[in-house]
TIMAR-121930 format. One record per atom (N, C-alpha, C): z, y, x. Coordinates in steps of 0.02 Angstrom, whole numbers, padded with zeros to 5 digits, always signed. Layout:
N
ZYX
...
% end
This chain:
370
-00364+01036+00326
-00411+01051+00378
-00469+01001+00376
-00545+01024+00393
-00581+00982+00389
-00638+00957+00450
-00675+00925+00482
-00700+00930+00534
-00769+00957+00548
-00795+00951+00578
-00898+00967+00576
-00909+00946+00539
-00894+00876+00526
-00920+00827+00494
-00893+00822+00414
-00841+00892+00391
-00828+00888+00318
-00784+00846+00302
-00760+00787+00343
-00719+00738+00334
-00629+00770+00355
-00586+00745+00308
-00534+00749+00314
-00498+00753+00367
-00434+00805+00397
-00403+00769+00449
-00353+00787+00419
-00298+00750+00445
-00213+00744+00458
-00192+00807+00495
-00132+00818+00499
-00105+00859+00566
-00101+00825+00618
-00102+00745+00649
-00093+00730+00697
-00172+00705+00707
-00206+00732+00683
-00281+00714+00720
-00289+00700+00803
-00267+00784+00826
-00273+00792+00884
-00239+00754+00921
-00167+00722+00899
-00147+00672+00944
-00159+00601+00930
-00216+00578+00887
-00260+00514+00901
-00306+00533+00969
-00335+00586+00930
-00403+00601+01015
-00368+00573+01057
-00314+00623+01067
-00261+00602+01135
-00254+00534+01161
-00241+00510+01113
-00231+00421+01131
-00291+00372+01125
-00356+00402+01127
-00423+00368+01145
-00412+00319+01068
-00381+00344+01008
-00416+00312+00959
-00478+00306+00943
-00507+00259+00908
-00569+00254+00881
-00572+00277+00814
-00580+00304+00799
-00592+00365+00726
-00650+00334+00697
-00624+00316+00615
-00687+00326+00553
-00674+00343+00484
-00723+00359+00460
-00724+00371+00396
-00707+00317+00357
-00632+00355+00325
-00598+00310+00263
-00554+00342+00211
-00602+00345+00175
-00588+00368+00098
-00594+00444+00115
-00633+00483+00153
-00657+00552+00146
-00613+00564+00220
-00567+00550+00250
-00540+00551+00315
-00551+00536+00347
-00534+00580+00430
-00567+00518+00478
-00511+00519+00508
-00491+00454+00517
-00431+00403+00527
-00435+00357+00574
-00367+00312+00611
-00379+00292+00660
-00381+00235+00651
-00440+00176+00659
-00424+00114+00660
-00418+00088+00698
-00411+00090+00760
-00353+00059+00818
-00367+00103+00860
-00329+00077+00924
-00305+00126+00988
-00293+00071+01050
-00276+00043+01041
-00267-00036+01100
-00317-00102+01065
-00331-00095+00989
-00371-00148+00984
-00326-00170+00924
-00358-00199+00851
-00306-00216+00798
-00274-00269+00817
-00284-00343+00868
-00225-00411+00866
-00173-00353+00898
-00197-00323+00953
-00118-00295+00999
-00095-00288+00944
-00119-00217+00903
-00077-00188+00852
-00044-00225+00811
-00065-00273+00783
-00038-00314+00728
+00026-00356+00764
-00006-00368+00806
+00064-00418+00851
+00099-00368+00872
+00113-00309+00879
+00177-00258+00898
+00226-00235+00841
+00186-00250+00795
+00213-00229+00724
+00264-00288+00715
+00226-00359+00724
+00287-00437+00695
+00326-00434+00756
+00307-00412+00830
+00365-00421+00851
+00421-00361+00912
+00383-00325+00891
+00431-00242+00907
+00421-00193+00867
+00386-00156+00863
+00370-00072+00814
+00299-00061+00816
+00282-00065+00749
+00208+00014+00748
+00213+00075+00738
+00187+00126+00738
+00168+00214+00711
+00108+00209+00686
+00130+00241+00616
+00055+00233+00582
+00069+00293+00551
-00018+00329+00562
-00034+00380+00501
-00071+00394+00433
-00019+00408+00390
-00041+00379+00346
-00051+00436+00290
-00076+00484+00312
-00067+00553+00315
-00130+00566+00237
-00172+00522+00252
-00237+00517+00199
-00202+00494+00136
-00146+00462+00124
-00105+00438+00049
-00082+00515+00014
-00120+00505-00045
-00126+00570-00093
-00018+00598-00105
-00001+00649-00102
+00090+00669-00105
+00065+00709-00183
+00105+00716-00233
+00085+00728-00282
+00154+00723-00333
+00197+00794-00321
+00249+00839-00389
+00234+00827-00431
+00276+00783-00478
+00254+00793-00546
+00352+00841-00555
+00350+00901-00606
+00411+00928-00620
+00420+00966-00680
+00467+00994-00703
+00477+01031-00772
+00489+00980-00818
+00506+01020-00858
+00544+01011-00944
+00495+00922-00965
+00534+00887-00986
+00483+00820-01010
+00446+00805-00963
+00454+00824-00897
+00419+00774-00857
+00437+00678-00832
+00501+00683-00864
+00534+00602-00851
+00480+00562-00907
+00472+00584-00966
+00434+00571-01018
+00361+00566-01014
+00351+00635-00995
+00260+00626-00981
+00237+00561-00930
+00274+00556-00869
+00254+00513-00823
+00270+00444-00830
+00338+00416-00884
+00348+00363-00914
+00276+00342-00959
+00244+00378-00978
+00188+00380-01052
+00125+00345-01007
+00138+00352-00932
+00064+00372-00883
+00066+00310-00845
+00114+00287-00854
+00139+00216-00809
+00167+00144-00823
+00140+00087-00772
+00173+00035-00818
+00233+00008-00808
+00265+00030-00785
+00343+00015-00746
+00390+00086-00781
+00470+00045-00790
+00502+00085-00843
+00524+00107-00773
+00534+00178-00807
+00573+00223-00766
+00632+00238-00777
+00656+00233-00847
+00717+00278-00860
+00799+00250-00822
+00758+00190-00807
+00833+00172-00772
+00838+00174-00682
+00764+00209-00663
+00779+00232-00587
+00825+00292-00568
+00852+00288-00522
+00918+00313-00528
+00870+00378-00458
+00921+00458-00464
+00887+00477-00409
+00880+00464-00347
+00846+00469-00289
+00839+00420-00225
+00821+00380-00234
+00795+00349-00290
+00766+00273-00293
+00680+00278-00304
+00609+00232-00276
+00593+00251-00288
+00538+00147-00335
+00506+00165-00364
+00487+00097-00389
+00397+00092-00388
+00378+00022-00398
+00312+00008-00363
+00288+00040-00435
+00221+00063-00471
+00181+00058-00510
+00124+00057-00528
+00084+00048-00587
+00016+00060-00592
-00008+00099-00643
-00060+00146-00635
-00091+00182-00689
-00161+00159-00708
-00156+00146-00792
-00211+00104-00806
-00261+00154-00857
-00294+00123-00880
-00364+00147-00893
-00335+00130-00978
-00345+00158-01018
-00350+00131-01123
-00386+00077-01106
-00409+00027-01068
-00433-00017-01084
-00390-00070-01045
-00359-00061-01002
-00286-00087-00965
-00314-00095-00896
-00384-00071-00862
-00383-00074-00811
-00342-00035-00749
-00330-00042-00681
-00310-00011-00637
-00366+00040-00610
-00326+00110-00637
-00338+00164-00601
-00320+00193-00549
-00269+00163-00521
-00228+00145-00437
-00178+00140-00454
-00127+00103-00391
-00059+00076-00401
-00042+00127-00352
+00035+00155-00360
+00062+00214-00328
+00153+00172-00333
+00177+00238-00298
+00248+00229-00283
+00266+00286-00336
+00334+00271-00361
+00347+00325-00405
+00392+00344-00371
+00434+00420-00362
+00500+00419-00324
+00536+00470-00377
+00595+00468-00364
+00640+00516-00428
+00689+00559-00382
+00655+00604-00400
+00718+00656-00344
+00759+00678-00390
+00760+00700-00453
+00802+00707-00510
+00788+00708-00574
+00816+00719-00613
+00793+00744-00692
+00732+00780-00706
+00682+00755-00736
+00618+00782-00730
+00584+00835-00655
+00620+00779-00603
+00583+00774-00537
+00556+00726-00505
+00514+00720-00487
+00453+00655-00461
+00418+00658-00400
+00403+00612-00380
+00352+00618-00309
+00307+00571-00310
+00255+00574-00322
+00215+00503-00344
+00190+00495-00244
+00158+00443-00247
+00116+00425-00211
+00060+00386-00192
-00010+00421-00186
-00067+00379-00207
-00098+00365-00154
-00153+00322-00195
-00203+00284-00129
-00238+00349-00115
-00259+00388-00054
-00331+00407-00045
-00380+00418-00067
-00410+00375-00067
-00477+00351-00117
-00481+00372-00187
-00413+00378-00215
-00409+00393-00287
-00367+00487-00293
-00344+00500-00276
-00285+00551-00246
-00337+00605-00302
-00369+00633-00297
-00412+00692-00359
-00422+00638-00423
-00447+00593-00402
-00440+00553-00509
-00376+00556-00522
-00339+00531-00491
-00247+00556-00512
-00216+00618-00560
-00250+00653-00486
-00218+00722-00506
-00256+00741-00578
-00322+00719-00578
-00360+00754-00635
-00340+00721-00689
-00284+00662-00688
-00283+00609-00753
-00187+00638-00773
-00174+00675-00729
-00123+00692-00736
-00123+00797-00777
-00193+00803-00747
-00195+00867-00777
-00227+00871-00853
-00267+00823-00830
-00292+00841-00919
-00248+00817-00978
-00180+00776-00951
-00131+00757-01008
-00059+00781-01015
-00054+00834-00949
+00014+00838-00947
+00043+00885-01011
+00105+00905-01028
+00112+00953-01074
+00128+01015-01021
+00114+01083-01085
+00134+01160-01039
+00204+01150-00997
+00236+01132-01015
+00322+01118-00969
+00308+01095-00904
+00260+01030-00910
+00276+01017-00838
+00207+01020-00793
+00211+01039-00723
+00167+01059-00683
+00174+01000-00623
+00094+00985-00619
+00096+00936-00556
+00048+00988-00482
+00070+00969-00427
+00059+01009-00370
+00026+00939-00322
-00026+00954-00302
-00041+00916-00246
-00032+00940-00178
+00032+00908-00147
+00044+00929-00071
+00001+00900-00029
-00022+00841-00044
-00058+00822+00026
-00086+00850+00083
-00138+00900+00070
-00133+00935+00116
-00105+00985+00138
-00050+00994+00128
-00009+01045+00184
+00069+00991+00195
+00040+00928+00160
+00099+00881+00205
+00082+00848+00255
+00140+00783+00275
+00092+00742+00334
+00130+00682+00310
+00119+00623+00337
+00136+00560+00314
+00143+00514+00364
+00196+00489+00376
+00198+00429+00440
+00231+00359+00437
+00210+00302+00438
+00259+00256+00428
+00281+00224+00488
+00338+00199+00506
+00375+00173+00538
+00408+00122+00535
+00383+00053+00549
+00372-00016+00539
+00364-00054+00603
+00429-00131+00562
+00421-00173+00631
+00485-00195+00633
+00508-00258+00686
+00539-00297+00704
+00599-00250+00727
+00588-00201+00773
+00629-00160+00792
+00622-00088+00763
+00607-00075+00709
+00596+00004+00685
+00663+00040+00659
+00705-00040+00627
+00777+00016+00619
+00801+00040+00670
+00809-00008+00753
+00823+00024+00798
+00798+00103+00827
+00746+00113+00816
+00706+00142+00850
+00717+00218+00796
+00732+00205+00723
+00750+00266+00683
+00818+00287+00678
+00868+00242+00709
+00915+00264+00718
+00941+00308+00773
+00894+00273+00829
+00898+00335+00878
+00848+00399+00878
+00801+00411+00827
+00776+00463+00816
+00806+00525+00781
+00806+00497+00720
+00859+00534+00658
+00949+00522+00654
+00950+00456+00651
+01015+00423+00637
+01040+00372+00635
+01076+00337+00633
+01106+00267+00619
+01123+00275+00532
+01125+00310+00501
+01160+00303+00422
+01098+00286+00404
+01022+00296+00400
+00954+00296+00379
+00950+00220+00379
+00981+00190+00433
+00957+00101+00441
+00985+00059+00377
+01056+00094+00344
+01067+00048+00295
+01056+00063+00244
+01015+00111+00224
+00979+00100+00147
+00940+00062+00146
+00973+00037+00063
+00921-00005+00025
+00836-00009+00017
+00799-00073+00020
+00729-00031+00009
+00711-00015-00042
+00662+00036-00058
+00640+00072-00122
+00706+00140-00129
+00723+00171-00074
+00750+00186-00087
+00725+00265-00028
+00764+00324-00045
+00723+00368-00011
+00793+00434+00003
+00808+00466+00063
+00837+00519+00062
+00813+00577+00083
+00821+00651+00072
+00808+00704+00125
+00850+00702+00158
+00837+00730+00226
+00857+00755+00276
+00841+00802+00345
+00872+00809+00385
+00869+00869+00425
+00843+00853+00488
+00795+00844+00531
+00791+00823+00588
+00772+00891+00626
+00775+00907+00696
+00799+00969+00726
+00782+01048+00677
+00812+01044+00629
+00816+01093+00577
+00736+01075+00533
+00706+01038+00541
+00639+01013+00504
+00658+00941+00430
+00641+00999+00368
+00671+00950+00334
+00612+00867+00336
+00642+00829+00321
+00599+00752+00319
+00619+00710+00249
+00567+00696+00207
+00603+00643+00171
+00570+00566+00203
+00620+00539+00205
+00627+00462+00216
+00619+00409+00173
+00600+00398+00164
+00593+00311+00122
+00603+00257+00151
+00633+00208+00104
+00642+00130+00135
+00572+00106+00112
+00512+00111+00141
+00463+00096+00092
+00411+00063+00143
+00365+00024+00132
+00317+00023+00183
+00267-00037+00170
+00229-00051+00210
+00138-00091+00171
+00119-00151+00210
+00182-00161+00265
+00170-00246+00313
+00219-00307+00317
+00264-00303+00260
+00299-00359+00250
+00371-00351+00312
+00364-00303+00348
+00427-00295+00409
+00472-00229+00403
+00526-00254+00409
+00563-00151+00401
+00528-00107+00416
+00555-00058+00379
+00530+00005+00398
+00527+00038+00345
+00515+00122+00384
+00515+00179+00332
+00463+00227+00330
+00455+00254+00277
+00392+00294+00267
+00414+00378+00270
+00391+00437+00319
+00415+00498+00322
+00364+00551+00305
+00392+00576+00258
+00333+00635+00226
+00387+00704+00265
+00334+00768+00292
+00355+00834+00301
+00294+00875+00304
+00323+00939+00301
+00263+00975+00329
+00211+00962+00385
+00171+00995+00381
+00100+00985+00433
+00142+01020+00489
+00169+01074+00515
+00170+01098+00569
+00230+01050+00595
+00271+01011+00559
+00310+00960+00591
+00307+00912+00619
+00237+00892+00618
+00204+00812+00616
+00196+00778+00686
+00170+00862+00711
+00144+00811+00792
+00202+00799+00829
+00255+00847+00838
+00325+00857+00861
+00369+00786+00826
+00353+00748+00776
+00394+00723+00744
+00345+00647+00782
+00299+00632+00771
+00248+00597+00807
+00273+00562+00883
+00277+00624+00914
+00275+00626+00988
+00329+00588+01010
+00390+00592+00962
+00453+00594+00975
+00484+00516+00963
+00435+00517+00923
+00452+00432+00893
+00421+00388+00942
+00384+00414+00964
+00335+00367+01030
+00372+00357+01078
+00397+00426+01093
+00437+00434+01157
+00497+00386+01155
+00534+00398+01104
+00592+00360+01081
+00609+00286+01088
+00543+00258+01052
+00532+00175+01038
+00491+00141+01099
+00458+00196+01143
+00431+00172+01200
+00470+00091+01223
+00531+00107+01242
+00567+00051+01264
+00559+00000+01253
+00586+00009+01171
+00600-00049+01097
+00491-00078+01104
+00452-00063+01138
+00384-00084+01138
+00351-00035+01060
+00367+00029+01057
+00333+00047+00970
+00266+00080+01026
+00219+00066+00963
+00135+00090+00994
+00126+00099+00926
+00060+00168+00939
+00019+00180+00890
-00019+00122+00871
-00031+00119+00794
-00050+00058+00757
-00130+00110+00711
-00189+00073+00690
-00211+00109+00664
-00232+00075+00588
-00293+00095+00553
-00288+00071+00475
-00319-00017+00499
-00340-00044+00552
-00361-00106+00555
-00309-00164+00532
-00261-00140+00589
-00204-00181+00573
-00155-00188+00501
-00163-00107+00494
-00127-00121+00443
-00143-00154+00369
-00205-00175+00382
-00239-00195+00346
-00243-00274+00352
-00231-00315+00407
-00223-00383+00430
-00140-00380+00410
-00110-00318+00410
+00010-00357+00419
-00010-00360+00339
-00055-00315+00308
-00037-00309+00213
-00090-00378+00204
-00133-00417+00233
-00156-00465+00202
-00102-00512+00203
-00082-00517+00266
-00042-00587+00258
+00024-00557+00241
+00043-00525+00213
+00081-00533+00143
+00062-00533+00061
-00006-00518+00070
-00013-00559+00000
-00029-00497-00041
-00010-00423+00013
-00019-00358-00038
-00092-00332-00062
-00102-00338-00128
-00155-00312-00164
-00156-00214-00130
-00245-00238-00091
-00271-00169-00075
-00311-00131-00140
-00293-00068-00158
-00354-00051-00210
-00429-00046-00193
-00480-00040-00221
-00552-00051-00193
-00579-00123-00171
-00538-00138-00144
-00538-00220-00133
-00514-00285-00207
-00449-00291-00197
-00407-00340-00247
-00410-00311-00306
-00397-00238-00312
-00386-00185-00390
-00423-00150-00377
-00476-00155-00446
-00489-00053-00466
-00475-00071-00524
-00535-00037-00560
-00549-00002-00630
-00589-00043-00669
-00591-00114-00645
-00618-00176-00677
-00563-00225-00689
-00504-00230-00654
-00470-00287-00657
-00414-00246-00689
-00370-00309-00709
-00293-00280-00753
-00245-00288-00718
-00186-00280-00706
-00127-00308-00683
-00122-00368-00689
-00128-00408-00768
-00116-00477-00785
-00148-00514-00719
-00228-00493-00728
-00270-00528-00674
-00238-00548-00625
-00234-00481-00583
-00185-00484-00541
-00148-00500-00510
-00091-00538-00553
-00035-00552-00535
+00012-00484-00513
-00009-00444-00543
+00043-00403-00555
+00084-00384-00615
+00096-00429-00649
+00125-00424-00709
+00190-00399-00702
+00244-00420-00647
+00290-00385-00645
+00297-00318-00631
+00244-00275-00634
+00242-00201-00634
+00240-00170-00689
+00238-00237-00745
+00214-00196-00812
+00273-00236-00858
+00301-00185-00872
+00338-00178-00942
+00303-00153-01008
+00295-00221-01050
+00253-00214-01096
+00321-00217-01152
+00383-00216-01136
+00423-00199-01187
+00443-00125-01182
+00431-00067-01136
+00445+00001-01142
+00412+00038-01219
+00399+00086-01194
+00380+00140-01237
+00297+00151-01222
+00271+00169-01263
+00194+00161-01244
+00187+00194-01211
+00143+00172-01180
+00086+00188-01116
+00014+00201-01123
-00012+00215-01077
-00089+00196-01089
-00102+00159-01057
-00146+00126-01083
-00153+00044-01070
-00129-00019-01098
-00047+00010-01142
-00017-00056-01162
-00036-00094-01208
-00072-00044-01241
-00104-00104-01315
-00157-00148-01298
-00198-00156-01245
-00231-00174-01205
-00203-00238-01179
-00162-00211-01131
-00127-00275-01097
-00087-00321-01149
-00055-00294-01208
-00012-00346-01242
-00057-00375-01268
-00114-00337-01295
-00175-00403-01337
-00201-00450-01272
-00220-00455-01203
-00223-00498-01143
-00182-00513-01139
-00109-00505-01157
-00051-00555-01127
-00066-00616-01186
-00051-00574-01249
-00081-00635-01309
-00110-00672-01288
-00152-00661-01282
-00244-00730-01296
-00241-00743-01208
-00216-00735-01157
-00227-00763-01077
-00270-00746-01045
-00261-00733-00971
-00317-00707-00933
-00372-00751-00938
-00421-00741-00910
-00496-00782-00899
-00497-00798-00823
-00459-00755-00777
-00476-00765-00731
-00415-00738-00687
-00396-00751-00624
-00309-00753-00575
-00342-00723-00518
-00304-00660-00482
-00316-00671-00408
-00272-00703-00396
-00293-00767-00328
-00250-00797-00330
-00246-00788-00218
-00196-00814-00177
-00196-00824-00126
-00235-00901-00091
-00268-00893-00042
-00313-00945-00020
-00283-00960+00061
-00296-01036+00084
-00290-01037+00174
-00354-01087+00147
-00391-01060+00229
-00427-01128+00248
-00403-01186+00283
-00436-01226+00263
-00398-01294+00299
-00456-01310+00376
-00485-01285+00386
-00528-01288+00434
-00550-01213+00473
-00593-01220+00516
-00580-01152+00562
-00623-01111+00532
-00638-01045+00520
-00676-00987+00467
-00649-00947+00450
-00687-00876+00445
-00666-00813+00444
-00685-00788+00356
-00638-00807+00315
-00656-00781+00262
-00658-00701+00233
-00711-00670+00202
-00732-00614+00196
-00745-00573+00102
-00750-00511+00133
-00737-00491+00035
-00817-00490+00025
-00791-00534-00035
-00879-00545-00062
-00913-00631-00038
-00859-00669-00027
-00907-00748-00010
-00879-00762-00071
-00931-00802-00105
-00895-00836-00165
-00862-00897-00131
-00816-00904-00197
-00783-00949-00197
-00790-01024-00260
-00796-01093-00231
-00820-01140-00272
-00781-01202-00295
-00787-01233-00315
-00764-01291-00351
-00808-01344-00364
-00816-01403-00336
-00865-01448-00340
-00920-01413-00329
-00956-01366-00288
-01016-01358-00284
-01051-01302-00317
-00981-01270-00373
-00999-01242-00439
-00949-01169-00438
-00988-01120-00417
-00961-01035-00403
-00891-01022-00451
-00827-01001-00451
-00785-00992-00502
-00740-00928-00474
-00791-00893-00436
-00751-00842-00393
-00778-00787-00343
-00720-00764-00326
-00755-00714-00257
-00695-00705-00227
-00703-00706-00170
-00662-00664-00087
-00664-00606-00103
-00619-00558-00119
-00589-00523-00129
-00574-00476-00052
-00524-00505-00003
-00491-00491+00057
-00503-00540+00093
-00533-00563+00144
-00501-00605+00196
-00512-00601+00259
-00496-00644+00289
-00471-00633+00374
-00453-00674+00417
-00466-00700+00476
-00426-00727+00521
-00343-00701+00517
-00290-00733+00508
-00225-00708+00514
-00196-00700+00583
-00211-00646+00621
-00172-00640+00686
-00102-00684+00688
-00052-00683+00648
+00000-00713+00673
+00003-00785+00657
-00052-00808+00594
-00055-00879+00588
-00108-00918+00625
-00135-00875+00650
-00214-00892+00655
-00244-00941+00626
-00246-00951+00572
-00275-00969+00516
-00329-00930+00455
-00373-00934+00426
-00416-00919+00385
-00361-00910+00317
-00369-00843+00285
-00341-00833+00236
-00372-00773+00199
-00321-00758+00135
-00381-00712+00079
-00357-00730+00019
-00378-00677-00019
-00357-00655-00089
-00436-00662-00142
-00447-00669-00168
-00496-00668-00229
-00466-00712-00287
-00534-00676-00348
-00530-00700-00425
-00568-00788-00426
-00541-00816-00478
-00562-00875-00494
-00548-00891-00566
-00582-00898-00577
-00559-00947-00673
-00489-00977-00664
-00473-00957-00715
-00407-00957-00741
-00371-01028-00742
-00434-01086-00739
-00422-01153-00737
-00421-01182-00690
-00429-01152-00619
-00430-01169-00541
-00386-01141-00514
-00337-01096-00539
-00296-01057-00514
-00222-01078-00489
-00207-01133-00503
-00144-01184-00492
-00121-01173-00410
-00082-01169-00424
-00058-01184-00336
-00073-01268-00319
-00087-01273-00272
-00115-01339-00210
-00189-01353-00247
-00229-01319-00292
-00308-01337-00325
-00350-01333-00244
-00374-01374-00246
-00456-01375-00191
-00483-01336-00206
-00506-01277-00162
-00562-01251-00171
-00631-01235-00108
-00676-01217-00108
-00729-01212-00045
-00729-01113-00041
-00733-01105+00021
-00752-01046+00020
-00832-01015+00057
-00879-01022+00022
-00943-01006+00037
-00981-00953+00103
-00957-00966+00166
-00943-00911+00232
-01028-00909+00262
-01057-00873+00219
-01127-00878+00236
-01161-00923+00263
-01175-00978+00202
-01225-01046+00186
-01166-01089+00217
-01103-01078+00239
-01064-01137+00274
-01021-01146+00234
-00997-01185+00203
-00935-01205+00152
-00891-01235+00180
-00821-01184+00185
-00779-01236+00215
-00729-01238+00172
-00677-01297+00154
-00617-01325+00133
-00547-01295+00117
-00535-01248+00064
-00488-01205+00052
-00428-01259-00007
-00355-01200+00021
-00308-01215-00050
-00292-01166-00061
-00274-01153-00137
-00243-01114-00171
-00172-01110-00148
-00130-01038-00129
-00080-01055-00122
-00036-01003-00156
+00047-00973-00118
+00073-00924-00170
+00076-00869-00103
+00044-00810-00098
+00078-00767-00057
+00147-00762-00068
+00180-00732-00026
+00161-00676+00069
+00129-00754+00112
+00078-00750+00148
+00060-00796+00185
+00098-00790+00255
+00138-00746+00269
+00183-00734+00314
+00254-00737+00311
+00312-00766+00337
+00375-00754+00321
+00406-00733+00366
+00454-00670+00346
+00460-00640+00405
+00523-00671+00466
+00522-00666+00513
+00576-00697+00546
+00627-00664+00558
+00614-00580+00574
+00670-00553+00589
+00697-00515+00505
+00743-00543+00523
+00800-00518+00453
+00816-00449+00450
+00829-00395+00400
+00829-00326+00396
+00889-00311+00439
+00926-00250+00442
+00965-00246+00482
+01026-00239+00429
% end
């Protein structure tokens, strides 16, 4: 469905209006970036429940004959040993080893798949998946006639156990089941983008608002509130999670990154791998690395970042940290500043203030899974 304005909606559009969200354009959707204000949100998330829609993340079948194969060929993380229900982090790169977005892979069976993409990228996907797949296997983009919700937070196993179930709270994470909620099928995931439990629920569109409503109603108690893309964008900094468009595109590599553990450069080829094994050879040039300020400042994407006086970088992500309240952030730097405890300055329009290099999650969580 789309609005006056041509821009994307969800099935639960109508129940943001409802809740006096503030709606904008993000990544062709219009989406909610808060509803009480992003600190509330962020602070309900570390210490009771959020609801987030997340409805704009591209859903995307890959199935048929050699599809375990085709999508192993497309990715840098081995698959053959994900078991079904399981689902694992990955990235799709460019012949030259850049990131063409990082997705979730999920395995519902033997040449059955469920990818899941950023937004922003969700048609380059699909189109990088059509122009290579073989006749056997067929990829389907559900997104729009699905819906997407995550369910995250201090108290979210509570709060999904009394929705769906108590058996849902003890799976493993990365891990995903179907199931039945008042005859509406749901798949579930242990999956989610703020460093705190929780699970991610894909179903149909006509299920969404009913499924929505219910979770509100439910977690009311436990303190769960609608959360919108602000926050979730402050719980994924201070863990350290690489946003695409921001930390990754189609310029940087994994190595860069620090995502090397997504890439198995001992599998079976890929695209991208001859790439990355000649950069693993000869060493990056340059690290994203994690930053705090040591003084008070709001670091931002796009302040450079310096060393004696002398540019070796850029702000990437940053932010006041609601739960540290501290100055923090992600950007690139030469490969020779990149050390954990290195000095660095972060350039906050003409004001330079006093940074260290450090190791994300800049957050640790306190409450333990269930």
């Amino acid at each position: 469905m789309t609005t006056t304005s041509d821009l994307l909606t969800t099935a639960l559009h109508g129940a943001h209006r409802a809740l006096g969200a503030k709606l904008v354009d993000f990544a062709g959707w219009e989406m909610p970036i808060s509803y009480a204000g992003t600190l509330a949100e962020h602070a309900a998330v570390r210490r009771a429940a959020g609801l987030f829609d997340i409805g704009h993340m591209g859903r995307i079948d890959v199935r048929g004959p050699g599809a375990d194969a085709f999508l192993s060929s497309l990715v840098t993380a081995r698959l053959d040993d994900l078991r079904p229900g399981s689902a694992r982090y990955a990235l799709v790169c460019s012949e030259k080893g850049t990131i063409l977005d990082d997705i979730f892979v999920y395995r519902r069976g033997t040449d059955d798949w469920l990818l899941i993409v950023n937004g922003s990228n969700r048609l380059k996907i699909v189109d990088w998946l059509e122009r290579r797949r073989p006749r056997t296997v067929a990829t389907v983009d559900r997104t729009l006639e699905t819906g997407l919700i995550a369910l995250q937070g201090a108290r979210a196993a509570q709060i999904l156990g009394a929705l769906i179930g108590p058996d849902l709270t003890r799976t493993p994470l990365h891990t995903f089941a179907d199931v039945t909620w008042r005859s509406i099928p749901l798949l579930v995931a242990r999956t989610g983008y703020t460093g705190e439990w929780g699970v991610e629920i894909m179903a149909a569109n006509g299920a969404m608002r009913a499924l929505w409503d219910a979770a509100l109603a439910e977690g009311k108690a436990a303190g769960l509130v609608p959360v919108g893309l602000g926050a979730r964008d402050t719980l994924r900094l201070e863990m350290g999670y690489a946003l695409y468009g921001n930390d990754i595109d189609d310029t940087t590599t994994p190595l860069e990154a620090g995502l090397g553990w997504a890439v198995d450069l001992t599998k079976a080829a890929f695209v991208g791998k001859d790439a990355l094994v000649a950069q693993h050879q000869r060493g990056v040039g340059r690290k994203l690395v994690g930053f705090e300020l040591r003084e008070k400042g709001v670091p931002r994407h796009g302040h450079p970042i310096l060393a004696g006086g002398t540019p070796i970088g850029g702000v990437t992500s940053g932010n006041l940290s609601p739960t540290l309240d501290k100055g923090i952030g992600l950007g690139y730097v030469d490969a020779a500043h990149s050390a954990l405890g290195t000095a660095i300055d972060i350039d906050i329009r003409g004001k330079i203030k006093s940074a260290v290099v450090v190791k994300p999650p800049f957050y640790t969580k306190r409450n333990p899974s269930p």
